[in-house]
VOFILUM-493723 format. One record per residue (C-alpha): x, y, z; residue in three letters. Coordinates in steps of 0.25 Angstrom, whole numbers, plus 5000, padded with zeros to 4 digits. Layout:
N
XYZALA...
! end
This chain:
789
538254055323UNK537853925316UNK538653845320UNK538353695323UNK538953585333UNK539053515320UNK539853615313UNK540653645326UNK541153485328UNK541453475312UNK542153605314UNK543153545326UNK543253435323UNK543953485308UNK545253425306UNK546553485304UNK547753435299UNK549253455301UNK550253425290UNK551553345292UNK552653395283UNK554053375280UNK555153415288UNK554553395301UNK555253365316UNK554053365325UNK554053305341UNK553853305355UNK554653375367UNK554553305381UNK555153325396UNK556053205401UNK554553145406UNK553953145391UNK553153275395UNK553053345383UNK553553485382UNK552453595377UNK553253725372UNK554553675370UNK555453755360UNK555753665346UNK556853745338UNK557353685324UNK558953725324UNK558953705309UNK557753795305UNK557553885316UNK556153815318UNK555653825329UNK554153775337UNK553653725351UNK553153605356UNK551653595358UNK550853545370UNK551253415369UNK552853435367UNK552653415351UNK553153505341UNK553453505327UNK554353555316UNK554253555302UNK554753615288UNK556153545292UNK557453535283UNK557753385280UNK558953375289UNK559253365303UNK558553465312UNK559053525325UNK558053545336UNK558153625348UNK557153575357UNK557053675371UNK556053705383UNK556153775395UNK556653705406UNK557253595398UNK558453575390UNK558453615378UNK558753505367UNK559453475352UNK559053375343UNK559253345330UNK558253295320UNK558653235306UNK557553255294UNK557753215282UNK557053165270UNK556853025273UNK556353095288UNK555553215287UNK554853215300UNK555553185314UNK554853165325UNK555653185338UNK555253175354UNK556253275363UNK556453255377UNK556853385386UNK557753375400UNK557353495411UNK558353565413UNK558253575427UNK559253685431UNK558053775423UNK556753715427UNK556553805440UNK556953925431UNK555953885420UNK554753855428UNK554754025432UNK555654075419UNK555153985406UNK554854085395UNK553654025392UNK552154115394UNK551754035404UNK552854045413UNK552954175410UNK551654195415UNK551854135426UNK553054225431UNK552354355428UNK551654445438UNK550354375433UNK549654315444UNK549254195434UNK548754045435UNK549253975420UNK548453845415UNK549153775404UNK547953705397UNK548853615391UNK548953535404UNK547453505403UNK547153495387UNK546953335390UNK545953365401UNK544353385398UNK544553515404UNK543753655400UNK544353775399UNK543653835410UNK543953715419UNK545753745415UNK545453885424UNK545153835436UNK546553755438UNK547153885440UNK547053925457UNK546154025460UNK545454025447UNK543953945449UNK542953915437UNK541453905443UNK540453855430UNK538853845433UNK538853695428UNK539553625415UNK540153655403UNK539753785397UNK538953835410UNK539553975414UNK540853965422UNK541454075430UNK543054105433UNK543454145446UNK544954195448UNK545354215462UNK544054255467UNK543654355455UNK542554275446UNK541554285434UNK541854435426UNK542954475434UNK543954365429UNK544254385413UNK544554275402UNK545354295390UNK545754235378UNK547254255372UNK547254385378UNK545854415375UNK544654435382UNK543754315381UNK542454395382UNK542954455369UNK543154315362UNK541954235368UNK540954345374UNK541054275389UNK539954345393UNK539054285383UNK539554155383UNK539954135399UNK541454105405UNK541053955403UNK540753945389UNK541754025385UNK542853955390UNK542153835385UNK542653865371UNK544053875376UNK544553725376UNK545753695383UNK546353645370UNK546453795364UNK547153855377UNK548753855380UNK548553915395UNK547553995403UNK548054115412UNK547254145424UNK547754285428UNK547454315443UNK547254455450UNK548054535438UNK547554515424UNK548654565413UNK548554675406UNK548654585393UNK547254545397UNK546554645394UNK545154635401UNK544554685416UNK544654535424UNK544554585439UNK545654515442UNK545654365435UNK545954335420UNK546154215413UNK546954215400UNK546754085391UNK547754065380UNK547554005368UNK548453885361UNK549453965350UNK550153835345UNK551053855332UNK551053715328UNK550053605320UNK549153535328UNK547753485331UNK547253455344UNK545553395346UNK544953345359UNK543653275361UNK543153275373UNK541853205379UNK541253215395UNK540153195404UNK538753265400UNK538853255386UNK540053345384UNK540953335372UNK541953425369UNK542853445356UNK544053525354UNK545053515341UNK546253635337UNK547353645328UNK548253725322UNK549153725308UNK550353805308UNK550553855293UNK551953935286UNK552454055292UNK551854045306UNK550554025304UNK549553945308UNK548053915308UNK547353845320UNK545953795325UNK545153745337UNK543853725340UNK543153675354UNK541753625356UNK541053565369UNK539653505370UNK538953455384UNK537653435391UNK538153465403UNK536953375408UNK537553345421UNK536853305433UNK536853415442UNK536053385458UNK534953435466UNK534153525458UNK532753565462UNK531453495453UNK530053495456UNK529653355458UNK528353295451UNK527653325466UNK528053485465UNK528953455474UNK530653505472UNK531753425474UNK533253415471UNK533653295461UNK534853275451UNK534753295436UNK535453335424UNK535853455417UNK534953465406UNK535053595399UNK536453635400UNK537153575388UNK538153665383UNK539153675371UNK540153765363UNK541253765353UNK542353865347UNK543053855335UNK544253945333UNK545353975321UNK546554045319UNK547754075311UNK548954135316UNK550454175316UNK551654185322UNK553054245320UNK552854345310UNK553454485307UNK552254545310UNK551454475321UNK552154385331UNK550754325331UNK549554325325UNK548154255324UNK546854275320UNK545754185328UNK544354135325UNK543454085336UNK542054025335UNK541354005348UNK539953965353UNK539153875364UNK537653835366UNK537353835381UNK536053775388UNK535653835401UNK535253765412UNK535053855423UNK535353975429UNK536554015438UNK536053955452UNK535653815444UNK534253835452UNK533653835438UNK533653745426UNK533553805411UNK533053705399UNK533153795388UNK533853915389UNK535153925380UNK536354015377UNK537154015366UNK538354095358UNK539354095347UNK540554175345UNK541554215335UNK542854305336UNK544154335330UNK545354365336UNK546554415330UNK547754405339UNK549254475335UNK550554465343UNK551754565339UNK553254575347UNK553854685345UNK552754765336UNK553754865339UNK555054875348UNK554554815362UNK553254825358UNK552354695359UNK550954685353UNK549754585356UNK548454625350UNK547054535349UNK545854585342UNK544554495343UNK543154495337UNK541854405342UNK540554385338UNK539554325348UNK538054285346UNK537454225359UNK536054165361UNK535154165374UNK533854085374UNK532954065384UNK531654055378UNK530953945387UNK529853955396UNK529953805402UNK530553775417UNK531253665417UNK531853585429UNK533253515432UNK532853385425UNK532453465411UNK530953465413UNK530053575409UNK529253595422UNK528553725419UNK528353845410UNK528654005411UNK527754095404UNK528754185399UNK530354195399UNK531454105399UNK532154005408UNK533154105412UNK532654245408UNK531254325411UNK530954365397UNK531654255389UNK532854265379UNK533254225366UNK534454325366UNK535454325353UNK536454415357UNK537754445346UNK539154515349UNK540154575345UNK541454575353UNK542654665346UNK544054655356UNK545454695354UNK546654695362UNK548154755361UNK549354705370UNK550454795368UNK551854745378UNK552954855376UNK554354795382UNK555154925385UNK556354865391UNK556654735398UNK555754665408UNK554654775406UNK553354745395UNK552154855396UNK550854805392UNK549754885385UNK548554805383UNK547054845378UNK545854755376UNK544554815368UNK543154765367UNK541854795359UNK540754705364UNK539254725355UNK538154635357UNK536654635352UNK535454535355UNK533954505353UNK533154435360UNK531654405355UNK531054345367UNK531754435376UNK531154565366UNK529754495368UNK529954505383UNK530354645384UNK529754695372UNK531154735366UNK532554675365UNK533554725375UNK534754635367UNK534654715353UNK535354835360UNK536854825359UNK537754805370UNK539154845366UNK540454855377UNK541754895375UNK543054865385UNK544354905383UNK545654875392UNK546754925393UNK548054895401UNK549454935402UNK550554845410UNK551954855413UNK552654715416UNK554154725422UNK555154625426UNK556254665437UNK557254605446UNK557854525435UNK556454495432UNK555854425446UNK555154535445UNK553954555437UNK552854665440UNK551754705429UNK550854835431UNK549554855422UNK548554955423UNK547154915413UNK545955015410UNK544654955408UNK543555045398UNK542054955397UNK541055015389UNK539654935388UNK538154985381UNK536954905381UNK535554885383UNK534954915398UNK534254785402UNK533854845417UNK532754925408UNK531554885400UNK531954975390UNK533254955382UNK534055065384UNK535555085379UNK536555095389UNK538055115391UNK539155095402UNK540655115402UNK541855105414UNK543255115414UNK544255055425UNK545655035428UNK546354915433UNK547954905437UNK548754795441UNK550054745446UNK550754615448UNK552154575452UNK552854445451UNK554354415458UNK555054285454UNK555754255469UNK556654135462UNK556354035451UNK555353955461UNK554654075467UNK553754195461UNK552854305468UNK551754375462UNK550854475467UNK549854575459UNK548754675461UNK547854725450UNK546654845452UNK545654745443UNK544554805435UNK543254725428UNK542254815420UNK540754755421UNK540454665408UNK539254705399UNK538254615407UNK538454675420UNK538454815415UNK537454805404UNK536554695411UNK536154565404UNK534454555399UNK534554405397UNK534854405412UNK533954515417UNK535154595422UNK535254745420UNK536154825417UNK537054905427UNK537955025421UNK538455075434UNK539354945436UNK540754965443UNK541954885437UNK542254795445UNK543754805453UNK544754705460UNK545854745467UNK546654605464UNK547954565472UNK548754415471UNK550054365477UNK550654265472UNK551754155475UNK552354045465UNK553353935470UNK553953845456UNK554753735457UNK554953625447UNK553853545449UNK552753625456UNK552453765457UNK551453855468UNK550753975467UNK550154055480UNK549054165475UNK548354255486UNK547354365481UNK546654465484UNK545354535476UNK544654665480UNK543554675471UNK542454775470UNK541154815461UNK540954665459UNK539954655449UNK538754565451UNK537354545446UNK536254595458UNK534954535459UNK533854605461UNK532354585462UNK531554585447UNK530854655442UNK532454715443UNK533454675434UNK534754635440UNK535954715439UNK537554685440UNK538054775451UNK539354805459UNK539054745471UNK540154675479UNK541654695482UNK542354575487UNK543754535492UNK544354405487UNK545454345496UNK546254215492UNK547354135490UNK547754025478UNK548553915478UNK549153825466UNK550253705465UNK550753645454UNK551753505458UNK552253395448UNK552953295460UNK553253215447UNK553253255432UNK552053155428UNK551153235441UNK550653375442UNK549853415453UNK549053555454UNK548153615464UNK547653755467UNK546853815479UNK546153955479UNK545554025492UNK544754135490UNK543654225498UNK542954335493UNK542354425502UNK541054525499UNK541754665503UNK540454725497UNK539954855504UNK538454855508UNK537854985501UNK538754925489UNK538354765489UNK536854785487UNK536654715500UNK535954775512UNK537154735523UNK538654695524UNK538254555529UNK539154505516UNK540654595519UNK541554495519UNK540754375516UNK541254285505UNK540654305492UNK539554195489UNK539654085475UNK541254095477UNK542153985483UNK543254025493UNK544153875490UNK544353815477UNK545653735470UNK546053625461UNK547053505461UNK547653415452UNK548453305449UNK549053255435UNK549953145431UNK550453125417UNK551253015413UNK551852965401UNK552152835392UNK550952775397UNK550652675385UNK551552745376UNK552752815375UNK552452965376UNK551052965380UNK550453015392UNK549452975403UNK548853115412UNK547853095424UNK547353225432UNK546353245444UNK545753375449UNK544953415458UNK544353545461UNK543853605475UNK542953715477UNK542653755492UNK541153755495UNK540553915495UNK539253995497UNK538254015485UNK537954155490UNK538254215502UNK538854135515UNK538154215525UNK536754215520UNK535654115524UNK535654005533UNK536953895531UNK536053775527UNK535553875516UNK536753925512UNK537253875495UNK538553825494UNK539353765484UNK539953635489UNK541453615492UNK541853545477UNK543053455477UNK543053405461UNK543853315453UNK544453265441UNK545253165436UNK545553135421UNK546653075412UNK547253085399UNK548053005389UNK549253055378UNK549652955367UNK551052985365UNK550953045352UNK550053155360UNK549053155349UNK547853085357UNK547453135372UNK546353045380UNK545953105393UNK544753055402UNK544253135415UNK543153145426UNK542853265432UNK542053295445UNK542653155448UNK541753125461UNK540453175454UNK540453295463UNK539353405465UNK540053515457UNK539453655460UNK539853795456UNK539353955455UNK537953955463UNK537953805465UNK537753765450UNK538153625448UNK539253565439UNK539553425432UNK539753305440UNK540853195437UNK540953195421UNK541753125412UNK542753195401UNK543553125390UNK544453185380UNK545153165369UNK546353245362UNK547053235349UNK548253325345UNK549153305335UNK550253425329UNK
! end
C-alpha cells in the first residue's frame, strides 16, 4: 500500500505526551510485600471520583478541589483503607504510596467469588484455560509462544518467526480450532487464510493484550464461529487512563522488534489511543543435515544457514472511544493497518530450498464496537461491525535451483520454484462482517443469549505469468462466501448458585462461488451447507476450595473457501461435495484452590468424523480435499499452579493424548483396515511445560524489583507418518524435545524503565516440529521497556 520501513518506524516511534495539571493526587497501591495491586478501586469521597490502578498498582486523580481530599482505597481480598490527603495551593499535586492488609478470613472466599471477569470466568461452566499477558509483558515472548502455557493447548511452527504455525487444543488442530479478536473473528480482521496463523498473531504483541481465553470442548455462544471444538479468545487492553508504554527489543539472527502505545483520556469520558508493533528478522539460523551435491556429484549431509527466510511485519492501530454515556455504556471506533513481507525457503517437508519466491500482504479494517445495559428493561446489547481490505501478493517467477548453502546449481526451463506454471499472483478482498449480542436477564440467576455473526468475503486476482501458462487468468473470476452463525443460550444458576448449567443450540449457513481450477477451462461455480451444533456444560461449586465441571457439545465446522473452492497457486482443485466436519466433544473437569496453589484435572474425549484433508493423487490429476478420516482422541490434562512463598511461583502442565484412525475402509481412500486403531501420524501423544519465577524487591533501591524465570518445554518423540509402515530403521520421527529457557528482568522503583535479558533453547538443542521442519537453536533476546502515566 505504499508504505515504507521508513515511514513505518517514524510512524512508532511518534511521541505522545501527557499533561500534568493542577489538582492532582496520583500514586501506587501495594500488598504488605510491596507487590503492586493491578485493579484496585480508588474512590474520591469528596468528589465522587473514582478510577482503578493500572498494571503496575499506579493510578491517578485529577481536577481536584484545593482542600483535603478523602480516599477510599479497596480490593478484593484486602482491607479496604481511608486516608486523607491535604491539597492546597502551596501543594497541588500529592503523590502517595498505599499499603493493603489481606484480610484473610476472605481470601479462600475471594479466590472462587471475586467479582472480577476473570474469576468469574473461572467459576462458570466454561471448561476455560486463562493467560494473563501482564505476567509475561517483561519477557521477549510472541504472542503465539503466551498460547502454549495453557495444558493441553500445543503451537507446532515450521521454522522461526513468521514461518506458518498451527494451534492444537486437546487433539483438534489447524481449521478446526478458531481465533478471535474482542469477540470477533480473526479471519474477519486479518484474512488468516491469506496471511497464515503465524503471521497473524505476529501482529498481535503481548503489550496490546489484557488476557487470552483458551476455550476447550464448548465454544460459547458469544463467539460466534464453527471451531470444532477449541477457540481461543484474545482480549484487547481497554485502560481509561494516560499512559505511554514502548519496548525495544533485539535477539539472535538479526531480529529487532519495536512496540510503542498510548492512550489520552479527554473531558466527558473520552479518550483517544494508539499503538503500533513492528518486527524485523533474518531468521538465518543454522539448521543441520541437509542434503548438497558435492563438487564430485556426490550427496552428502552438512550444516548451513537459512538463507532465504527473512521475514517482517508491522501494524499501526487508532482509536477513539467512550464510556459512561446515556446512550452507549461503551463505544469505539478502531483503525488497523497491518502488513508483512515473507521470504520462503522451502516447502512443508524442508526437503527443498526456495531462493526467490516471496509472499507479501497489506490489510486495513474498521471496526466499530457499542456496548449498551439495559437498551431496554433486562435487555443487554453488544454489537460489532467490521470492514477490511486486503491486497496480497505471490511471486514465484524464478527458473533457478538453488541448494541449502544459497548457490544457484542449476536452471528449469519453465515455471517457478514452488509452482508448475509460475505466479505473480496479486489477489485484493473485500471482508464485510457484523455481529449482535443480545443477553435478556428475565428473572434472577437466569441470562438468555441470542448471538449472530455475518460475513461477506469477495476476492479477485490476476496473474500474468500464470495467464501466459494456461492461456487465460483463472484469478479474474470472483470468489465471494458468505457465513452466518447463529446461536441461542440459556445460562442458569441454582442451588444458591453452586450450580451453574448453560444450554446453547448454534446454526451454521456457508455459502461459497468461485472459479473451478480442477478444469482447464474457467468455469463459475457455487456451493452452500447448513449445520446445527448443540451444547451443554455444568459446573458445581462443592465448597470454596473445590469446583466440578463437566460439558458435552455436538460441534460443527463448515469447509473453508480453499478446501471447498481448491487453490490454483497450489494445484489443488476444487471439491463441492465436501461434508462439514462433526465432533462429538465431552471434558470433565476438577479444580482444587487454596491460598497459595491451585489444580485443575481435565479428561476428554473427541469423536470426530468427515475430517477434511488434502488427498494426493498422481499428476497429471490435481489434488483434491476430501472427507477422508474419522478419529477418536482420548486424553487427559493436568496443570499446578504453587507460591510456597510469595516472592516464588511455580507452574507446570502435562497433556496425554491419543488419537486413533476409526476411519472405514470403502470411506478412508485406502485399499485395507491395516490403520483402525493406529495412532494418527505428525501428532505427539506427550507434551507439557514447567516453570519457575522468583521476584524480589528493594534490590538497589527501594521499590524496585528483580524477576528470573526458567522454562522448559517437553514434547514426546512421534511418528512422521504412519507407525506401522515400513521397516523400523526407516521409519521418521521427531526426537523427544526437552527445551529450555531462562531470562531475567529488572524494575527501577519508579517502574518507568524495565531491563530484561533471556536465552532460549538454553543447551543449543535440535529443535523440530510438523514433518520434521527445523526451528532455532539457542538465541539471545534483549529488551527494553518504558512506561510512564
Amino acid at each position: 500500500m505504499g508504505i515504507t520501513k521508513e515511514h513505518i518506524i517514524l510512524l512508532l516511534l511518534f511521541p505522545l505526551t501527557g499533561f500534568c495539571q493542577q489538582g492532582k493526587i496520583f500514586g501506587i497501591v501495594t500488598d504488605s510485600s510491596n507487590t503492586p495491586l493491578a485493579g484496585t478501586h480508588i474512590y474520591n469521597k469528596n468528589t465522587s471520583q473514582s478510577t482503578i490502578s493500572d498494571n503496575e498498582g499506579m493510578f491517578e486523580l485529577k481536577n481536584l478541589p484545593l482542600q483535603p481530599q478523602k480516599i477510599q482505597i479497596s480490593y478484593t481480598g484486602f482491607s479496604s483503607k481511608t486516608i486523607t490527603v491535604s491539597l492546597s495551593a502551596k501543594v497541588q499535586t500529592k503523590k502517595v504510596k498505599i499499603s493493603l492488609s489481606e484480610n484473610t478470613e476472605m481470601l479462600n472466599e475471594v479466590i472462587l467469588n471475586s467479582n472480577s471477569d476473570a474469576k468469574k470466568l473461572k467459576e462458570s461452566s466454561q471448561i476455560v484455560s486463562l493467560i494473563k499477558a501482564n505476567d509475561f509483558k517483561h519477557r521477549s515472548i510472541a504472542t503465539k509462544d503466551l498460547l502454549g502455557v495453557a495444558s493441553g493447548v500445543q503451537i507446532r511452527e515450521s521454522g522461526g518467526i513468521g514461518n506458518n504455525a498451527e494451534i492444537s487444543i486437546q487433539g483438534l488442530t489447524g481449521k478446526q480450532v478458531k481465533l478471535f479478536l474482542d469477540g470477533i473473528p480473526l479471519e474477519f480482521l486479518f484474512p488468516v487464510q491469506e496471511f497464515g496463523i503465524g503471521p497473524s498473531l505476529a501482529m498481535l504483541p503481548i503489550q496490546t493484550i489484557k488476557q487470552i481465553e483458551v476455550y476447550k470442548g464448548t465454544v460459547p455462544v458469544h463467539l460466534g464461529s464453527d471451531a470444532l471444538g477449541g477457540s481461543i479468545h484474545i482480549i484487547s487492553k481497554s485502560e481509561q487512563f494516560d499512559f505511554i508504554e514502548g519496548t525495544q527489543g533485539f535477539s539472535s539472527f538479526n531480529t529487532w522488534q519495536t512496540t510503542i502505545s498510548g492512550r489520552k483520556v479527554l473531558k466527558n469520558n473520552w479518550s483517544i489511543g494508539v499503538n503500533g508493533f513492528y518486527t524485523d528478522t533474518d531468521n538465518n539460523y543454522e539448521i543441520n543435515n541437509v542434503q548438497v551435491i558435492n563438487e564430485n556429484g556426490n550427496p552428502e549431509f552438512i550444516n548451513s544457514n537459512k538463507f532465504h527466510d527473512a521475514f517482517s511485519s508491522y501494524s499501526v492501530q487508532a482509536n477513539i472511544n467512550t464510556s459512561s454515556k446515556k446512550w452507549a455504556d461503551y463505544s469505539s471506533l478502531k483503525f488497523v493497518l497491518a502488513g508483512f513481507d515473507d521470504e520462503i525457503q522451502h516447502n512443508f517437508e524442508m526437503r527443498q530450498p526456495y531462493g526467490e519466491a516471496t509472499n507479501s500482504a497489506s490489510s486495513l479494517s474498521t471496526i466499530f464496537d457499542y456496548r449498551k445495559k439495559e437498551l431496554f428493561k433486562n435487555l443487554n446489547l453488544e454489537t460489532q461491525w467490521s470492514y477490511n481490505f486486503l491486497t496480497s501478493k505471490f511471486r514465484d517467477t524464478s527458473l533457478n535451483i538453488y541448494d541449502w548453502t544459497g548457490n544457484i546449481v542449476g536452471q528449469r526451463v519453465s515455471g517457478g520454484e514452488i509452482t508448475t506454471s509460475g505466479n505473480d499472483l496479486t489477489y485484493r478482498a473485500n471482508t464485510y462482517s457484523g455481529r449482535f449480542l443480545l443477553e435478556y436477564n428475565p428473572k434472577e440467576n437466569t441470562q438468555v443469549y441470542l448471538n449472530t455473526t455475518s460475513s461477506f468475503f469477495h476476492r479477485t486476482g490476476k496473474d500474468p505469468v500464470a495467464n501466459a501458462y494456461y492461456q487465460q487468468d483463472f484469478f479474474q473470476t470472483p470468489t465471494e462466501v458468505i457465513k452466518n452463525v447463529v446461536g441461542i443460550g440459556v445460562s442458569k444458576k441454582v442451588l444458591n448458585e453452586k450450580l451453574h448449567s448453560n444450554s446453547s443450540v448454534k446454526w451454521y449457513y456457508y455459502d461459497a462461488s468461485g472459479p473451478n481450477v480442477g478444469n482447464s477451462d474457467i468455469t463459475q461455480q457455487e456451493t452452500n451447507d447448513a449445520a446445527f451444533g448443540v451444547g451443554q456444560s455444568f459446573s458445581f461449586k462443592v465448597s470454596n476450595s473445590w469446583l466440578l465441571k463437566a460439558s458435552y457439545e455436538y460441534a460443527t465446522r463448515l469447509p473453508d473457501r480453499t478446501e471447498s473452492l481448491g487453490d490454483f497457486r497450489f494445484g489443488i482443485a476444487s471439491n463441492l461435495n465436501l461434508s462439514p466436519e462433526r465432533s462429538h466433544n465431552a471434558n470433565l473437569e476438577i479444580n482444587l484452590t487454596k491460598k497459595r496453589w491451585n489444580l485443575s484435572l481435565n479428561g476428554f474425549l473427541r469423536s470426530v468424523s468427515n475430517i477434511i484433508i488434502l488427498q494426493p493423487v498422481p499428476p497429471p490429476v490435481l489434488p483434491s480435499y476430501e472427507n477422508l478420516l474419522k478419529a477418536r482422541i482420548l486424553g487427559a490434562e493436568g496443570s499446578l499452579s504453587y507460591s510456597p512463598i510469595r516472592a516464588i511461583t511455580i507452574r507446570s502442565s502435562l497433556t496425554y493424548q491419543q488419537s486413533t484412525d476409526r476411519s472405514e475402509k470403502d470411506k478412508a481412500g485406502v485399499s485395507s483396515n491395516r490403520y483402525f486403531e493406529e495412532q494418527l501420524p505428525n501428532r505427539p501423544t506427550l507434551f507439557g511445560n514447567g516453570e519457575i519465577n522468583s521476584k524480589h524487591k528493594n534490590i538497589l533501591h527501594k521499590e524496585d524489583s528483580l524477576s528470573f524465570w526458567w522454562r522448559t518445554n517437553y514434547v514426546k518423540t512421534f511418528f512422521r507418518y504412519w507407525e506401522i509402515d515400513g521397516r523400523e530403521e526407516d521409519k521418521l520421527k521427531i526426537p523427544t524435545q526437552w527445551l529450555h529457557q531462562i531470562g531475567m528482568s529488572y524494575t527501577d522503583q519508579n517502574k518507568h524503565y524495565t531491563f530484561s535479558l533471556e536465552t532460549h533453547n538454553l543447551f543449543d538443542t535440535e529443535a523440530y516440529d510438523n514433518f520434521g521442519v527445523q526451528k532455532p537453536g539457542r538465541s539471545l533476546h534483549l529488551k527494553i521497556r518504558t512506561y510512564f502515566n
